[in-house]
C-alpha positions as a printed Julia matrix, in Angstrom:
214×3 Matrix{Float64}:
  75.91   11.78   77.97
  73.48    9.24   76.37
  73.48    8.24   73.15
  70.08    9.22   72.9
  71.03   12.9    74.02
  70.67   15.64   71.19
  74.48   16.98   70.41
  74.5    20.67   71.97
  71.99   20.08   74.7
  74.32   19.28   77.6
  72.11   16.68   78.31
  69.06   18.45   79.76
  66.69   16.9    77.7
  66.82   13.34   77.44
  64.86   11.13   75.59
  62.87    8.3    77.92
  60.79    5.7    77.67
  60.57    2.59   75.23
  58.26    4.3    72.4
  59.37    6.15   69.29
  57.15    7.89   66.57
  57.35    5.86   63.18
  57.19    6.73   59.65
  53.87    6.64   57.84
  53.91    3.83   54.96
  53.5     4.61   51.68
  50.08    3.39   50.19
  50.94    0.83   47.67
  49.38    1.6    43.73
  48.68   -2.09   43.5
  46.22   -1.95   46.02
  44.44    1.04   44.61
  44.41   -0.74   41.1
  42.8    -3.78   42.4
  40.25   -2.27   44.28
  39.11   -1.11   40.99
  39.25   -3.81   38.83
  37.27   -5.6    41.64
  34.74   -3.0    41.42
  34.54   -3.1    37.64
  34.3    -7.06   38.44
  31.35   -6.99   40.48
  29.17   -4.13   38.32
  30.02   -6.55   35.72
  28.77   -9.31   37.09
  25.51   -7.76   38.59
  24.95   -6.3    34.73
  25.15   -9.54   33.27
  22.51  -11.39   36.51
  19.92   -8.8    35.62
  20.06   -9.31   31.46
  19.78  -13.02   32.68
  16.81  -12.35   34.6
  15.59   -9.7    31.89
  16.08  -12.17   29.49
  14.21  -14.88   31.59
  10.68  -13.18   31.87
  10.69  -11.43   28.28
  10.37  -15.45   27.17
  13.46  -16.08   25.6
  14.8   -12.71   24.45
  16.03  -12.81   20.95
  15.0   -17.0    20.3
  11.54  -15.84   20.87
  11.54  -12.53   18.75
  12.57  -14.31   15.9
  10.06  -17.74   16.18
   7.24  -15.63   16.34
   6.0   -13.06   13.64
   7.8    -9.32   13.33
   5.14   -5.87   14.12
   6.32   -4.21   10.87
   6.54   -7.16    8.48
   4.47   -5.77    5.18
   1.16   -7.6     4.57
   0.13   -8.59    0.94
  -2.51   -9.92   -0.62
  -2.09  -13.59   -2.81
  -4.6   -12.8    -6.21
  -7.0   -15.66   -7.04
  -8.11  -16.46  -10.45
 -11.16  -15.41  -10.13
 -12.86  -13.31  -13.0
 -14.78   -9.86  -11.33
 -15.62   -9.12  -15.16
 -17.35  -13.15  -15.85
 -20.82  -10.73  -15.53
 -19.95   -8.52  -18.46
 -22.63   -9.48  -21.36
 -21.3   -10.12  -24.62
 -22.19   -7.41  -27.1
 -25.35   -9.99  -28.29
 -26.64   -9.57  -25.56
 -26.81   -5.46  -25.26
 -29.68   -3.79  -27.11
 -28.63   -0.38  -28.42
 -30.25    2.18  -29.85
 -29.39    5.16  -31.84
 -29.97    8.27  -32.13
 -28.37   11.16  -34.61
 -28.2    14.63  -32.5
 -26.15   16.09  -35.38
 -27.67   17.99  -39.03
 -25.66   15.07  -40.68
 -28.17   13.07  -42.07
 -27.97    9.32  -42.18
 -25.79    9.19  -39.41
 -27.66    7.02  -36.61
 -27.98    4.35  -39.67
 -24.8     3.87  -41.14
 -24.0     4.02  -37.01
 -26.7     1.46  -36.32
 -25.34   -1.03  -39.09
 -21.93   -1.29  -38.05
 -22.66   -1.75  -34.82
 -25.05   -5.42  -35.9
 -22.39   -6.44  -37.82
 -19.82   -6.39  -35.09
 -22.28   -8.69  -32.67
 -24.66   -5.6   -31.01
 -28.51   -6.05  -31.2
 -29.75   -2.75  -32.81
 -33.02   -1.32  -31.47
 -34.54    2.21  -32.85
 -32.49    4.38  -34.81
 -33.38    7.96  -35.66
 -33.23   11.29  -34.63
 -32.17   11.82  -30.94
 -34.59   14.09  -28.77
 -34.93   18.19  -28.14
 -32.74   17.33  -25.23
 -30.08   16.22  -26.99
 -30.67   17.36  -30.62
 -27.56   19.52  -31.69
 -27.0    20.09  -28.01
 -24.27   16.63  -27.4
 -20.47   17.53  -28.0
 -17.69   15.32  -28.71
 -18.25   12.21  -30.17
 -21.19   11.03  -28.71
 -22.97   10.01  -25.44
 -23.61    6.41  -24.24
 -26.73    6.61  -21.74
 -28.33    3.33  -20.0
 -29.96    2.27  -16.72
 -28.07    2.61  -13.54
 -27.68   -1.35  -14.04
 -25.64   -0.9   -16.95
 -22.72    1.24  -15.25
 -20.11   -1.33  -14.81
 -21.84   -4.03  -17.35
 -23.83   -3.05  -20.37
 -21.85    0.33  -21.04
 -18.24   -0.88  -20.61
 -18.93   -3.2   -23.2
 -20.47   -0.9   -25.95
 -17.76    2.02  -24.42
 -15.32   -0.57  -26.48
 -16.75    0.59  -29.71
 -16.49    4.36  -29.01
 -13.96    4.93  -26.97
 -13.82    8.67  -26.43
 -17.92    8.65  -26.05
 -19.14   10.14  -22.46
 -21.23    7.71  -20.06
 -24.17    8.52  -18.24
 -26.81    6.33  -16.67
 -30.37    7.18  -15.93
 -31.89    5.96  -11.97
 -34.79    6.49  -13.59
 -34.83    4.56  -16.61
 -36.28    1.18  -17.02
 -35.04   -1.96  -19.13
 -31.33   -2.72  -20.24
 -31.22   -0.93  -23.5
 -28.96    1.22  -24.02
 -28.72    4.88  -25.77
 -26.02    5.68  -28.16
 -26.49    9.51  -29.41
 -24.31   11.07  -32.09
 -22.46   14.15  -31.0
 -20.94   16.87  -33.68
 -17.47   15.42  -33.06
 -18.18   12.44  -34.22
 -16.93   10.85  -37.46
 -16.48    7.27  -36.97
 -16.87    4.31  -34.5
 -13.39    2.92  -33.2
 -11.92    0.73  -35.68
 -12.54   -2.85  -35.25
  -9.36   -4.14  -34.39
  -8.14   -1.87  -31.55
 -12.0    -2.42  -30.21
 -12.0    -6.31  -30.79
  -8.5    -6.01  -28.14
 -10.53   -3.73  -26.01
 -13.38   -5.86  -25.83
 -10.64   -8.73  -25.29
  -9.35   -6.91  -22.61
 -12.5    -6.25  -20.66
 -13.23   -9.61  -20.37
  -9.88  -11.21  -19.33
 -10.65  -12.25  -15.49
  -9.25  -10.27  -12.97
  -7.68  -11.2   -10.06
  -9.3   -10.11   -6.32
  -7.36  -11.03   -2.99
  -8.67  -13.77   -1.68
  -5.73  -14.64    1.27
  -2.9   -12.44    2.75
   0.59  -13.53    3.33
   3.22  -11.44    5.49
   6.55  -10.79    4.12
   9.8    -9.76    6.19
């Protein structure tokens, strides 16, 4: 009996030739676990070539972002010295006249002389007209020429402060209207409109040049 001969078979079957079936190998972790860190590798790598290129035709990437000017930087204006309210006349120059549209009587004077002595040139003074006469409420109503809206009136608006303005398209010259309302009882007291008056006239400054700010 061969060697090769099964125990129990009485040696009918035999085995023959030179060829015997192996054993499959066991697949090895280490290769599975560098395949994959060669793959992680090589996406890597091809991430990092097309930032490069990315970076390339943007023109510099972050280096040129932050040479050149930022989209949402806030613009804002540098003021000037320049004075907007230089054309305001000075209260010499304003004619006013006055006019008493309340059954006071003497009103418009006493008005009218208070007015010269703080610097205004005083024009007619008297009764106002059936337009106005007992009709004006509050303290009064300071009418002029469409001209005299942001120059005449301002200035005379400083010695009645709570007094409504109104201008006239109409109306020729520069003179300008102050009528006597029932609320009245005294022009603004000379101090607080000598600071108003200051006030008007400090320059103003207008934006002449803008700077951006990050």
């Amino acid at each position: 009996m061969s060697m090769l001969t099964p125990p129990g078979m009485g040696g009918k079957y035999r085995i023959t030739g030179d060829k015997y079936p192996r054993m499959r190998r066991r697949r090895r972790r280490g290769r599975l676990v560098l395949a994959m860190v060669a793959s992680v590798v090589a996406l890597g790598v091809i991430g990092w070539g097309t930032l490069q290129l990315i970076d390339v035709f943007t023109g510099g990437g972050k280096k040129a972002s932050a040479a050149g000017p930022k989209a949402d930087c806030a613009t804002k204006a540098s003021p000037s010295a320049t004075a907007s309210a230089a054309a305001l006349p000075k209260p010499a120059q304003i004619t006013v006249n006055v006019y008493n549209a309340t059954p006071r009587s003497g009103l418009a004077k006493d008005t009218a002389d208070e007015l010269e002595k703080r610097g205004f040139k005083i024009g007619d003074v008297g009764n106002a007209s059936k337009q106005f006469d007992k009709k004006v409420k509050g303290a009064g109503i300071l009418l002029g020429p469409a001209s005299s809206l942001n120059t005449s009136l301002p200035v005379l608006g400083t010695q009645l402060a709570s007094a409504e303005r109104r201008t006239d398209a109409a109306r020729k010259g520069t003179d300008i209207d102050l009528i006597i309302g029932t609320d009245f009882k005294n022009l603004t007291a000379k101090g607080a409109a000598d600071k108003a008056l200051a006030a008007l006239g400090q320059p103003r400054p207008t934006p002449t040049s803008s700077t951006k700010t990050c």
